[in-house]
C-alpha positions in Angstrom: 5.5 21.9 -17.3 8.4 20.6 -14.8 7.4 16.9 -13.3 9.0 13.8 -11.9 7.9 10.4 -13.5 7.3 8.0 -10.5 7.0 3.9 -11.4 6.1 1.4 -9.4 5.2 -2.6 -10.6 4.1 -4.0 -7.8 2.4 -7.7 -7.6 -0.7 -6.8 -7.8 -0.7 -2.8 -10.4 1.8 -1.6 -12.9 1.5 2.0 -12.2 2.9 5.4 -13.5 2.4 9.0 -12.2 3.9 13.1 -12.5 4.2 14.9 -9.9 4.1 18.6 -10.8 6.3 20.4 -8.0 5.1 23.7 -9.5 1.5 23.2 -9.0 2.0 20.2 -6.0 -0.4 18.0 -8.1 -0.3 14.4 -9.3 -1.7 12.8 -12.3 -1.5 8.8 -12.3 -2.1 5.8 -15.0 -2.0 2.7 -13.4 -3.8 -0.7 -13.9 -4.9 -4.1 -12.1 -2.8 -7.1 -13.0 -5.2 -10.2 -14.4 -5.6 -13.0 -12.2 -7.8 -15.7 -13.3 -11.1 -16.5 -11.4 -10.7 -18.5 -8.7 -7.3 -18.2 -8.1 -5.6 -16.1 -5.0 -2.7 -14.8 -7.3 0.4 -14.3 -9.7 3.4 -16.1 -9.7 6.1 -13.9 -10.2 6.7 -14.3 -14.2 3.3 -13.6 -14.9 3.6 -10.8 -13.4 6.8 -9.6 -14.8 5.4 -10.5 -17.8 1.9 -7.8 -17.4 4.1 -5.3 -16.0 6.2 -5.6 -19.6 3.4 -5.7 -21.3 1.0 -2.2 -19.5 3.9 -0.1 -18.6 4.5 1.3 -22.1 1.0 1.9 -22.0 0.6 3.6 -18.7 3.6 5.9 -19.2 2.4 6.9 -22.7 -1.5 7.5 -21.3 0.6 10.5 -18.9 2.3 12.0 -21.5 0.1 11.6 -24.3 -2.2 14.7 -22.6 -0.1 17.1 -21.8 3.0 18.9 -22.0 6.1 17.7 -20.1 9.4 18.6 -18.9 10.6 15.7 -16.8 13.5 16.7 -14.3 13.9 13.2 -13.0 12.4 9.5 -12.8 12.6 7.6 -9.7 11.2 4.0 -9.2 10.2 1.2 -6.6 13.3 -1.3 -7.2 12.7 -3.3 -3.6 9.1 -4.3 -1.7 11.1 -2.5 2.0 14.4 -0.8 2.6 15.5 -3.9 3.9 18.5 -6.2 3.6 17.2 -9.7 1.1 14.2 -7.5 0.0 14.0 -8.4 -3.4 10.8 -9.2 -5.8 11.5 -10.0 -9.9 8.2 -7.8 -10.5 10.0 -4.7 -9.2 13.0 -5.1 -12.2 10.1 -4.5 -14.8 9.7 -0.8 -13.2 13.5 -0.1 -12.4 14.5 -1.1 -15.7 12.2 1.2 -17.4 12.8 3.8 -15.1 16.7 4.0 -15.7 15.8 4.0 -19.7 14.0 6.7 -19.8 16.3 8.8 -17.0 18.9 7.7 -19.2 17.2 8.9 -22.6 16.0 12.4 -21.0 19.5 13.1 -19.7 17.5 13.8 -16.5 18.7 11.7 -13.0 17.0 8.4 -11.8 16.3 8.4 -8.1 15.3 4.6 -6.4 12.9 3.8 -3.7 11.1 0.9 -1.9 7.5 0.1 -2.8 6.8 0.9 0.9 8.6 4.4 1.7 6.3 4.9 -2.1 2.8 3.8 -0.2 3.7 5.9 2.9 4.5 9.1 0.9 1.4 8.7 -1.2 -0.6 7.8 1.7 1.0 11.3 3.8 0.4 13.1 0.2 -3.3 12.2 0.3 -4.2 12.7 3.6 -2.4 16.2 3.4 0.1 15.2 6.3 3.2 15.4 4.3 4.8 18.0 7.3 4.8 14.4 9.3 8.0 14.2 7.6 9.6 16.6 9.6 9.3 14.5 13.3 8.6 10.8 13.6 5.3 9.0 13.9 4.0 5.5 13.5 2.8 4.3 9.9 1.4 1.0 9.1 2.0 -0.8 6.0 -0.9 -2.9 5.2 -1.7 -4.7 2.0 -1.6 -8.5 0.3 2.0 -8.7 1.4 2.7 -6.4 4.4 1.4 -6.0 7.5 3.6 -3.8 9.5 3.9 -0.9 11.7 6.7 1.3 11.2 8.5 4.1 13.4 9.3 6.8 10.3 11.9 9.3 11.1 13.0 11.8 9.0 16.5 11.4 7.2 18.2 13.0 4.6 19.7 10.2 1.8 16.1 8.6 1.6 13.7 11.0 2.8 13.0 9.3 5.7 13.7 5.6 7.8 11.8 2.6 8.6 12.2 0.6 11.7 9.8 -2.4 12.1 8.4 -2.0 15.2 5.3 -4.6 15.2 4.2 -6.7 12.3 1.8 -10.2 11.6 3.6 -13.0 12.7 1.6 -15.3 9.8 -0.6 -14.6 7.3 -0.8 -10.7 6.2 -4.3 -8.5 6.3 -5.1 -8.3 2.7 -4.1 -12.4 2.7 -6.7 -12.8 5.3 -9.3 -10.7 3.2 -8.6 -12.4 -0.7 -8.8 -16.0 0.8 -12.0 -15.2 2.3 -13.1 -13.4 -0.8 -12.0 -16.4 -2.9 -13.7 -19.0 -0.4 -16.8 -16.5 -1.0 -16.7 -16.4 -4.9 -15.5 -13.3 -5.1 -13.0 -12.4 -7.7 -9.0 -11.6 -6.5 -8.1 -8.7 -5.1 -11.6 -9.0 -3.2 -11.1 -5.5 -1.0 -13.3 -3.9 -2.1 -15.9 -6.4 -3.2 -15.8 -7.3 0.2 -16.4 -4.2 1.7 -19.4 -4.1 0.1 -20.5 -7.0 0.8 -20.1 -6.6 4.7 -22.1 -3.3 4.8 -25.3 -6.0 4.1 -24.9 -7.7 7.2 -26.6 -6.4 10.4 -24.6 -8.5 12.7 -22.2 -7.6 15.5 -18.9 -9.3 16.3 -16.9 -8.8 19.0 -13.7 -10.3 18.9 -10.2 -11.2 20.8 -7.2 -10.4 18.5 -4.8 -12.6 18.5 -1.5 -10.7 20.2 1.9 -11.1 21.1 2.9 -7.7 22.6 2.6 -5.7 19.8 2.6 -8.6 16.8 -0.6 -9.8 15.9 -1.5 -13.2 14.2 -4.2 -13.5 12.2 -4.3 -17.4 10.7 -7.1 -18.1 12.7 -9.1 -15.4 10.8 -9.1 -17.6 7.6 -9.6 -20.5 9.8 -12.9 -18.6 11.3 -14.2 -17.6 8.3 -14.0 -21.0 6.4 -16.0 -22.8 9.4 -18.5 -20.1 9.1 -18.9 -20.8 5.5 -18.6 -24.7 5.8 -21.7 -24.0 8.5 -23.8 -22.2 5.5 -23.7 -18.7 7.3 -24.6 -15.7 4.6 -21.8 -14.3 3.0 -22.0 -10.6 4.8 -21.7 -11.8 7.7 -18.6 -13.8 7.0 -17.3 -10.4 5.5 -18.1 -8.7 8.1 -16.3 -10.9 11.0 -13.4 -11.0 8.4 -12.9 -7.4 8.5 -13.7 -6.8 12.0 -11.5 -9.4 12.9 -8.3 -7.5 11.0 -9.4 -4.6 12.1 -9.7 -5.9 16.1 -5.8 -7.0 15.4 -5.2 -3.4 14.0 -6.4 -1.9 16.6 -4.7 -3.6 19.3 -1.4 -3.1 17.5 -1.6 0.7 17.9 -2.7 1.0 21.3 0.1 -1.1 22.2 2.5 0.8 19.6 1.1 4.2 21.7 1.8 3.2 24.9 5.2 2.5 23.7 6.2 5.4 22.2 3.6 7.8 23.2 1.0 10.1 21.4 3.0 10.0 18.4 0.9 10.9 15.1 -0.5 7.1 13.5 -0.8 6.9 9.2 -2.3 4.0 7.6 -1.3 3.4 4.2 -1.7 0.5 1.9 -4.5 -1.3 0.1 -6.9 -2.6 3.2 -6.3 0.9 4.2 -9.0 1.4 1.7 -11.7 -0.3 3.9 -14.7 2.0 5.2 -14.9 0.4 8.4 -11.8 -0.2 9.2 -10.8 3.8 8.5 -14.1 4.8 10.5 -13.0 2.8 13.8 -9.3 3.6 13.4 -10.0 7.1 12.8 -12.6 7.5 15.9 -10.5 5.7 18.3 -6.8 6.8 17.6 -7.6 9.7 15.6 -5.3 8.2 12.9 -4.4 9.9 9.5 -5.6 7.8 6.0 -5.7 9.0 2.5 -8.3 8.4 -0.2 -8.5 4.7 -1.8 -6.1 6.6 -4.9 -3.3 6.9 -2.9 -3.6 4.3 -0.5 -3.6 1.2 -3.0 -1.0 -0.1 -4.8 0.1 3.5 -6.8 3.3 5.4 -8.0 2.1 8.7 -6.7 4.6 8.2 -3.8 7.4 7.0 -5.6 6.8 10.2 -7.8 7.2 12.5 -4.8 10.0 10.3 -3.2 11.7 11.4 -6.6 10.9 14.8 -6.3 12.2 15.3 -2.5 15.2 13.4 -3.2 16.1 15.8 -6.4 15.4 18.5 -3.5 18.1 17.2 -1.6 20.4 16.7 -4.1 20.6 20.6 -5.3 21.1 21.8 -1.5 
């Protein structure tokens, strides 16, 4: 059967996926990089070195199960389509990627690790005719909080401007330190998630804001006195992820009243969090896809391959 082989070795998941045009369904393989307990992350040439070491593995678990005709590869070879965008982890997945291209006699198509989130994250949520007008998508994950103005183009499916962002520390920074500080083990998400649905308590909280950038140091700061004052650990989840959530929010109201009712999608791995998606989706009315395809995932980059073959034959 006809697919495109998306890759994508991000800092935190070496992932793999087909994207079957025929039937417009995705399969993926993809897998957690190791960080030790304790610790808040991977220095780059560990994770070069995990990517080396699990990609074999993840492409072979896709093709190992069914029959395949691949008609192109396309990988995540920059973190943004941006100029000085560069992470060593993303050489691990480009590399491979123009291998096996070259080996099939089939074309190798590039992408950034964001355009792949926001595809996956329009893929999941069933929104992918978004890509015919613009609309605001955030970006937000470990390294990324932004929110983007997409409009549709032709070389790379579709443009990024940076229209709002965190001036300091990122969402899914703000969430792993706090997790850390809290025992829990890195990425903490989504054991942190689940931790703040114990606590009963209600916060109501001032973002931090200027204009339409948000700053969100003083949400680690917050949540390490709470903890240094022996509160339980729910409720320092909780005002962790209400707090990034608060900045969120204030973000796209501000974002709206700039550019008007245009459509909002959240990609990215905090993108994953319950309450976060229930308040965003109640008051905005905003677009998310299941936790599969908002993490860190190649289904995008898959797609992105898929679209830009598309182009190519017109």
């Amino acid at each position: 059967m006809k697919a495109f082989l998306g890759l994508d070795t991000s800092n935190y998941t070496t992932s793999a996926a087909l994207y079957f045009p025929q039937e417009d369904r995705i399969v993926q393989s993809k897998r957690l990089l190791p960080v030790k307990a304790g610790e808040r992350g991977l220095r780059q040439s560990d994770a070069v070195f995990h990517h080396t070491v699990a990609l074999p593995e993840m492409v072979h678990t896709l093709f190992r199960e069914r029959a395949v005709e691949l008609c192109g590869v396309c990988a995540s070879v920059t973190p943004r389509r941006a100029e000085g965008s560069y992470m060593p982890c993303f050489l691990v997945g480009a590399g491979a990627g123009r291998m096996l291209a070259e080996t099939h006699g089939v074309p190798f198509y590039d992408t950034s690790h964001q355009h792949g989130h926001i595809a996956a994250a329009l893929f999941g949520s069933g929104k992918l005719e978004l890509l015919e007008q613009r609309f605001l998508a955030f970006h937000v994950s470990g390294g990324t909080t932004e929110a983007l103005l997409i409009q549709p183009e032709e070389s790379d499916l579709f443009r990024c401007t940076l229209v709002a962002s965190s001036l300091d520390l990122k969402a899914g920074q703000a969430i792993d330190r706090t997790g850390v500080l809290l025992g829990l083990r890195f990425p903490c998400g989504k054991a942190l998630d689940a931790l703040s649905l114990e606590s009963a308590r209600t916060f109501s909280v001032r973002p931090s804001m200027k204009g339409a950038d948000c700053s969100l140091s003083g949400v680690e700061n917050q949540c390490k006195a709470m903890i240094e004052r022996g509160e339980p650990a729910c409720d320092v989840a909780k005002f962790c992820l209400v707090s990034v959530c608060a900045a969120l929010e204030a973000m796209t109201a501000a974002l709206l009243e700039q550019y008007g009712g245009l459509p909002v999608l959240f990609a990215g791995g905090v993108m994953s969090n319950t309450l976060m998606r229930k308040r965003l989706q109640e008051r905005f009315g905003a677009f998310f896809a299941e936790p599969e395809y908002s993490a860190d995932n190649a289904a995008g980059t898959a797609l992105i391959g898929y679209y830009q073959h598309q182009q190519e034959k017109k």
